[in-house]
C-alpha positions as CSV (number, residue, x, y, z in Angstrom):
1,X,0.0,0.0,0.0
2,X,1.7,3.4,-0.9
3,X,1.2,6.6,0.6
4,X,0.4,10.5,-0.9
5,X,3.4,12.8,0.7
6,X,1.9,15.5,2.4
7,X,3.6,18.9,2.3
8,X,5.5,19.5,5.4
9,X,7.8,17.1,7.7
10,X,9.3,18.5,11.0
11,X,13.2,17.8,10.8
12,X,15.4,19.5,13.8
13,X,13.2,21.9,14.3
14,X,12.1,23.3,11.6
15,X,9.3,22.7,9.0
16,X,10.5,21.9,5.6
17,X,8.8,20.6,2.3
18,X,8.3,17.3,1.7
19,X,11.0,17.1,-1.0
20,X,13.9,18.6,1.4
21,X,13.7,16.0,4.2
22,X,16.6,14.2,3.3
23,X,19.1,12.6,5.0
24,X,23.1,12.3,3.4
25,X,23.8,8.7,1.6
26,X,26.8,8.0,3.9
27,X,24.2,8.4,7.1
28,X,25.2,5.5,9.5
29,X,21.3,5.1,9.7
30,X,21.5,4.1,6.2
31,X,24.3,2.0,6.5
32,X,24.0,0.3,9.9
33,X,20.6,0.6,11.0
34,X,20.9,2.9,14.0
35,X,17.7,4.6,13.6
36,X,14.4,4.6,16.0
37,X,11.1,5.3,15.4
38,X,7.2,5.3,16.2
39,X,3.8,4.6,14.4
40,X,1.5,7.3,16.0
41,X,-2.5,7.2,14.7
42,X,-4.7,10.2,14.9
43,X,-8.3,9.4,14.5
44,X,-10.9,11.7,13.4
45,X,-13.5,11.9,16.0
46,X,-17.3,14.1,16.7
47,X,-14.6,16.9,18.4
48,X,-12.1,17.2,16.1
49,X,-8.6,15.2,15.5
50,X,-7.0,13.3,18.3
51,X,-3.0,11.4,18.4
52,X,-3.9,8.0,20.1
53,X,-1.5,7.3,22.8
54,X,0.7,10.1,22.3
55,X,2.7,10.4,25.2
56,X,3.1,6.6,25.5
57,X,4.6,6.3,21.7
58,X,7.2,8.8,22.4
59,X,8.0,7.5,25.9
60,X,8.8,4.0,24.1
61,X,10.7,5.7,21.5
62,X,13.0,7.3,23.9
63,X,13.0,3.7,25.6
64,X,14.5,2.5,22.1
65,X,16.9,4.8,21.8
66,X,18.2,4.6,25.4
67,X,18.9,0.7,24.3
68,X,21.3,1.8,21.8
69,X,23.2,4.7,23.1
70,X,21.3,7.4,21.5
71,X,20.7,10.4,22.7
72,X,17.7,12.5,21.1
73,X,18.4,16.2,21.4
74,X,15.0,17.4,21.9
75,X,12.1,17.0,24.7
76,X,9.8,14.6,24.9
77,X,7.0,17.2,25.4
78,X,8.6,19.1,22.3
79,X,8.1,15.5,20.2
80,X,4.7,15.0,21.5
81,X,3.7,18.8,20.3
82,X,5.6,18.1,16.9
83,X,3.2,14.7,16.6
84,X,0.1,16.5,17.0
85,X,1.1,20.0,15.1
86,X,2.4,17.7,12.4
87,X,-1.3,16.3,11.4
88,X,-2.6,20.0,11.3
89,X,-0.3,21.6,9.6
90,X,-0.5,19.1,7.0
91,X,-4.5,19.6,7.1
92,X,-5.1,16.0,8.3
93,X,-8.1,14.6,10.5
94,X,-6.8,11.5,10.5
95,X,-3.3,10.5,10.0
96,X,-0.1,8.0,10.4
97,X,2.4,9.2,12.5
98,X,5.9,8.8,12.2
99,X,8.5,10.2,14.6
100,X,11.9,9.2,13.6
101,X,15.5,9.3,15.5
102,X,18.0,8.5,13.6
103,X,22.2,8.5,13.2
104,X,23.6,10.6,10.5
105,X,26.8,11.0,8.6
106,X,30.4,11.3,10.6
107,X,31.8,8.0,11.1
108,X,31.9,4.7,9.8
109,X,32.6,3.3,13.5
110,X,30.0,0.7,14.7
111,X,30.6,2.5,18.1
112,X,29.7,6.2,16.6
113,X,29.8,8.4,19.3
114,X,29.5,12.3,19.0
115,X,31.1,11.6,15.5
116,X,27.4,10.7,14.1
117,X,25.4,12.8,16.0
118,X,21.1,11.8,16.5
119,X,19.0,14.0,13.9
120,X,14.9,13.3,14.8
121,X,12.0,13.9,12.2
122,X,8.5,14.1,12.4
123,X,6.2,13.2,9.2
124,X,2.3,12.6,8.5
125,X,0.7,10.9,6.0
126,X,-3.1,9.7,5.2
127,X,-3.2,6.1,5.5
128,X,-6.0,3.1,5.7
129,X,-5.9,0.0,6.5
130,X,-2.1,-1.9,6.6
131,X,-3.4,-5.8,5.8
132,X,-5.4,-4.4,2.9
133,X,-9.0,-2.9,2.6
134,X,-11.2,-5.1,4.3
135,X,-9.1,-6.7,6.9
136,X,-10.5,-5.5,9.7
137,X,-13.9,-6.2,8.7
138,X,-13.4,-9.9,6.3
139,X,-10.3,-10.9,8.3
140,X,-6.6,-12.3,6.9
141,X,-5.4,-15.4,5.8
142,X,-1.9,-15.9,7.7
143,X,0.5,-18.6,7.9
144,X,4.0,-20.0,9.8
145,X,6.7,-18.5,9.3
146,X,10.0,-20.0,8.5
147,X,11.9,-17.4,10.3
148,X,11.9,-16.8,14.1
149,X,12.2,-13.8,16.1
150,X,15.4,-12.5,17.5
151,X,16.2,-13.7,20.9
152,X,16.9,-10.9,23.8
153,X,20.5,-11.9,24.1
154,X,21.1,-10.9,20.0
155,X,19.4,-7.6,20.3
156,X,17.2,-5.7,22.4
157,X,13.7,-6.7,21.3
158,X,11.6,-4.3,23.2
159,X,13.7,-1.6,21.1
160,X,11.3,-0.2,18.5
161,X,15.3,0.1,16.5
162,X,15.3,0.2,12.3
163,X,17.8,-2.1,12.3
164,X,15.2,-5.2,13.9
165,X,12.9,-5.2,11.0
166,X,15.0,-6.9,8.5
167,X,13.9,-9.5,10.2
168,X,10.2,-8.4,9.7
169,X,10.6,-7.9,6.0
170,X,12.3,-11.7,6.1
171,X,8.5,-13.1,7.4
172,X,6.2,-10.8,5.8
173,X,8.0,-11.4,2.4
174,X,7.4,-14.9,2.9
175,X,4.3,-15.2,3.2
176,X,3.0,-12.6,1.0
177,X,5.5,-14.5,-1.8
178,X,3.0,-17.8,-0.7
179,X,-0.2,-16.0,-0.8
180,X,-0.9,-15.1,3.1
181,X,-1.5,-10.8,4.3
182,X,1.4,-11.6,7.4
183,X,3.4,-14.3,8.6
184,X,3.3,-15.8,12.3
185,X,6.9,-15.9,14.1
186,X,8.1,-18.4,16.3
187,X,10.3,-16.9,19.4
188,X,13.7,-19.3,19.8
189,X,12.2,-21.8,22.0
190,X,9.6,-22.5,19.5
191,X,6.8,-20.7,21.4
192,X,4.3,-18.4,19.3
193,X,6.0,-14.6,18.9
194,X,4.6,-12.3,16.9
195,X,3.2,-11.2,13.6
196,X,6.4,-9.2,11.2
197,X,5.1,-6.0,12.8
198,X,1.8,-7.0,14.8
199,X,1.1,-8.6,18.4
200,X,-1.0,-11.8,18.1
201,X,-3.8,-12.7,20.5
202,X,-5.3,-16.3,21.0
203,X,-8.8,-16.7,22.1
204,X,-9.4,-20.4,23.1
205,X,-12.6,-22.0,25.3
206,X,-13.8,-18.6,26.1
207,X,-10.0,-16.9,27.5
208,X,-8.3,-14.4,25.7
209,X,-4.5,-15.3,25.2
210,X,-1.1,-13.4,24.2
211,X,3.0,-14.2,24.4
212,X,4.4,-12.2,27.0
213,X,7.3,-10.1,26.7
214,X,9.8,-12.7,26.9
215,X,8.8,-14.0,24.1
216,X,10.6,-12.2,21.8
217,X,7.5,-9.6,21.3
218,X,7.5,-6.1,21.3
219,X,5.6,-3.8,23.9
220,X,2.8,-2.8,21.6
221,X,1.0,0.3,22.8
222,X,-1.9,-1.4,21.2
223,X,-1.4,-4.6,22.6
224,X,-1.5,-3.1,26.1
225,X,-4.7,-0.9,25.0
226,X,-6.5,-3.9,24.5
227,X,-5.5,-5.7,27.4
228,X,-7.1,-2.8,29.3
229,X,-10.0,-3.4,27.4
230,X,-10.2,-7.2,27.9
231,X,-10.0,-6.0,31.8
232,X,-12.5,-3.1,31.6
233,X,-15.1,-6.0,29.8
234,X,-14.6,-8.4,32.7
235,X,-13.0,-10.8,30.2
236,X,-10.5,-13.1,30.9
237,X,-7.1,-12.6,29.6
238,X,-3.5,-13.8,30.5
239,X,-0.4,-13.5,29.3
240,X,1.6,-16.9,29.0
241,X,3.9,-18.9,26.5
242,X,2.1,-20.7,24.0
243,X,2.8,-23.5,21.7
244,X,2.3,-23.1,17.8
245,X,-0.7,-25.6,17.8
246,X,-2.5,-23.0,20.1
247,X,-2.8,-21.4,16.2
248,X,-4.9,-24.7,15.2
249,X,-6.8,-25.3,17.9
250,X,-7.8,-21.2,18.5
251,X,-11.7,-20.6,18.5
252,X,-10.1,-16.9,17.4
253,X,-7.4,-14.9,16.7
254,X,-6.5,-11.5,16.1
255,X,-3.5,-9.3,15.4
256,X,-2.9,-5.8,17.3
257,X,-0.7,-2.6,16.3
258,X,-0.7,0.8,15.2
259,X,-1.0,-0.1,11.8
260,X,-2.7,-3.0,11.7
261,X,-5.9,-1.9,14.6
262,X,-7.3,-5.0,15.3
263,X,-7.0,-7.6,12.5
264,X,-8.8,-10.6,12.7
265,X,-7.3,-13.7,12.0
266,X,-9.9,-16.2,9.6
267,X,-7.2,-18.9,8.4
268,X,-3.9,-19.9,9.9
269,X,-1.9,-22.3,7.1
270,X,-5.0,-22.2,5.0
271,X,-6.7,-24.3,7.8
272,X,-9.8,-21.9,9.2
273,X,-9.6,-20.6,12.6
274,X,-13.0,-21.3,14.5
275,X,-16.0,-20.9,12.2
276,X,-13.4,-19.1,9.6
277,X,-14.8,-15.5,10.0
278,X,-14.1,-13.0,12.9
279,X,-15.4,-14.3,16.2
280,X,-17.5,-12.8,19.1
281,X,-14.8,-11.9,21.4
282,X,-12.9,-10.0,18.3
283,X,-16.0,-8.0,17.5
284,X,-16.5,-6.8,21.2
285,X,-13.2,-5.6,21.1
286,X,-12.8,-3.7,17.7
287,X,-16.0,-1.8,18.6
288,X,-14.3,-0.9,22.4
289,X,-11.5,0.0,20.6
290,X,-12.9,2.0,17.9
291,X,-15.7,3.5,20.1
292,X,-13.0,5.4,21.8
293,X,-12.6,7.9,19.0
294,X,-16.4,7.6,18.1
295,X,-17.2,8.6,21.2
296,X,-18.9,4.9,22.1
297,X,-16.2,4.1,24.6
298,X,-15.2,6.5,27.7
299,X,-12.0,7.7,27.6
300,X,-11.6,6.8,31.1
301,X,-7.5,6.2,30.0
302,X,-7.2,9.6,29.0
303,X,-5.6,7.9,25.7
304,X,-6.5,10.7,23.8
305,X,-4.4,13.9,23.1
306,X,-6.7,16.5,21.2
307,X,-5.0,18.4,18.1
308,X,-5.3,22.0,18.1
309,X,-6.3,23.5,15.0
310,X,-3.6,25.7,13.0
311,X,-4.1,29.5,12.5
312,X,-4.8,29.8,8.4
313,X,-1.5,30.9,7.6
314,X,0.0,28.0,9.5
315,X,-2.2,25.2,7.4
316,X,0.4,23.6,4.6
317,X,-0.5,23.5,0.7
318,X,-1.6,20.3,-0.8
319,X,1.9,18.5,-2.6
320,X,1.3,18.0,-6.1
321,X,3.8,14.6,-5.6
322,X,3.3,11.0,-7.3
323,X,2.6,8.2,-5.2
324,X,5.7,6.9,-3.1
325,X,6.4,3.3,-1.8
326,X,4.7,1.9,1.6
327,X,5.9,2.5,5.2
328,X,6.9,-0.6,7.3
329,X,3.9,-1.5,9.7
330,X,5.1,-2.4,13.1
331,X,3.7,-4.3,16.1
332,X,2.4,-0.8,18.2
């Protein structure tokens, strides 16, 4: 799925044009991965724009970067205004998100230093649904992966770090090569992991399941939404290893993340998952989730972080720009 650019993207503190955010080709970024990021959703809601989860994005991005060494020169409170300015100036009432942290040119070193010095950006663009149109609605068609997930002692899972999703395009290529929207990963032990860039959830004999963070998963921020939500609905829900045939033996499933929402699961390995269409306990959710920025579901969370409108001199032009290839989705 491609994206329309928009016409402005925050970069160190200013606002340029779409077409002068650029980074230099010899940026260690570029080279070695050392970047950081977030997918931040603002909804469109009966009061006006809203970032979901803000704060919480930007406190995992720092989290990320803290793994690595890197130290991002600006605020977090400064980030989280850039996040919400960024949708209006760009005229948006709903909107991806993506703040961005990244190493730039100095050094070839694998141990930079001050010699490759953290730039951070901030960009916005409209975008729908990440498993294709439908998903949430229809459900996917998944399957194994060949590939497993990183263990802890290679790299620092729970960072959200640039570098960590070669291994996602690894499973998602697979299994979009065989015919499957995402690919299930296996953590090292052989438990079930994750999704390329989604959480997975297991619903089996009327309890809601999910791989905790040992298992190779990262920290969604909508993972731990609908946890909440499970709670707030009385429903039960634990977090535990689970074996791979949990995937054939599931009454449901469904995937979490910034992009992907909630996704449900119809068919794991072409073999249908319950009664091969999205199941009761998926449904309940989606609508608790989604009724927060329809104004169904309280707020009681305060998830929401309202965008202010800009002044009329302040709202950007439309970019007269052709369609440019697809963000990476990511488990959020």
């Amino acid at each position: 799925m491609g994206y329309t650019p928009t016409a402005l993207i925050w970069k160190n503190g200013e606002w340029l044009d779409w077409r002068n955010a650029t980074v230099h080709v010899l940026s260690h970024a570029l080279h070695y991965g050392s970047s950081v990021f977030e997918g931040v959703r603002a909804y469109d809601t009966p009061h006006g724009p809203v970032v979901f989860r803000n704060a919480d994005h930007i406190d995992r991005m720092y989290d990320s970067a803290r793994m690595y060494g890197m130290d991002i020169p600006f605020a977090k409170d400064d980030i989280c205004r850039i996040c919400r300015e960024v949708v209006s100036r760009n005229g948006l009432r709903s909107a991806y998100i993506r703040p961005f942290a990244y190493r730039v040119e100095g050094t070839f070193s694998l141990t930079p230093g001050a010699d490759a010095p953290v730039e951070v950006s901030v960009a916005a663009i409209e975008w729908g649904e990440y498993l294709g149109s439908g998903a949430i609605n229809d459900g996917i068609d998944v399957c194994l992966s060949s590939w497993r997930r990183l263990p802890g002692s290679a790299a620092p899972v729970l960072s959200k770090a640039g570098g960590h999703y070669l291994n996602a395009q690894l499973i998602a290529g697979e299994a979009q090569r065989n015919g499957y929207a995402e690919g299930i990963a296996l953590d090292p032990l052989g438990n079930l992991s994750e999704g390329s860039s989604e959480n997975i959830f297991v619903v089996h004999r009327g309890r809601i399941y999910t791989p905790p963070l040992s298992c190779s998963v990262l920290g969604g921020i909508t993972r731990d939404t609908v946890i909440e939500l499970a709670r707030d609905s009385s429903l039960d829900i634990k977090e535990q290893p689970l074996p791979r045939e949990m995937l054939h033996v599931a009454d449901e499933i469904f995937l979490t993340g910034t992009a992907a929402e909630i996704t449900p699961v119809r068919s794991v390995d072409r073999i249908p998952v319950g009664q091969g269409r999205p199941g009761e306990v998926t449904r309940h959710l989606q609508a608790k989730f989604f009724g927060l920025f329809s104004g169904e579901t309280s707020d009681r969370w305060a998830w929401l972080d309202p965008v202010m409108p800009t002044t009329e001199h302040e709202t950007a032009p439309n970019v007269d720009a052709a369609t440019t290839p697809a963000l990476a989705g990511e488990a959020g």
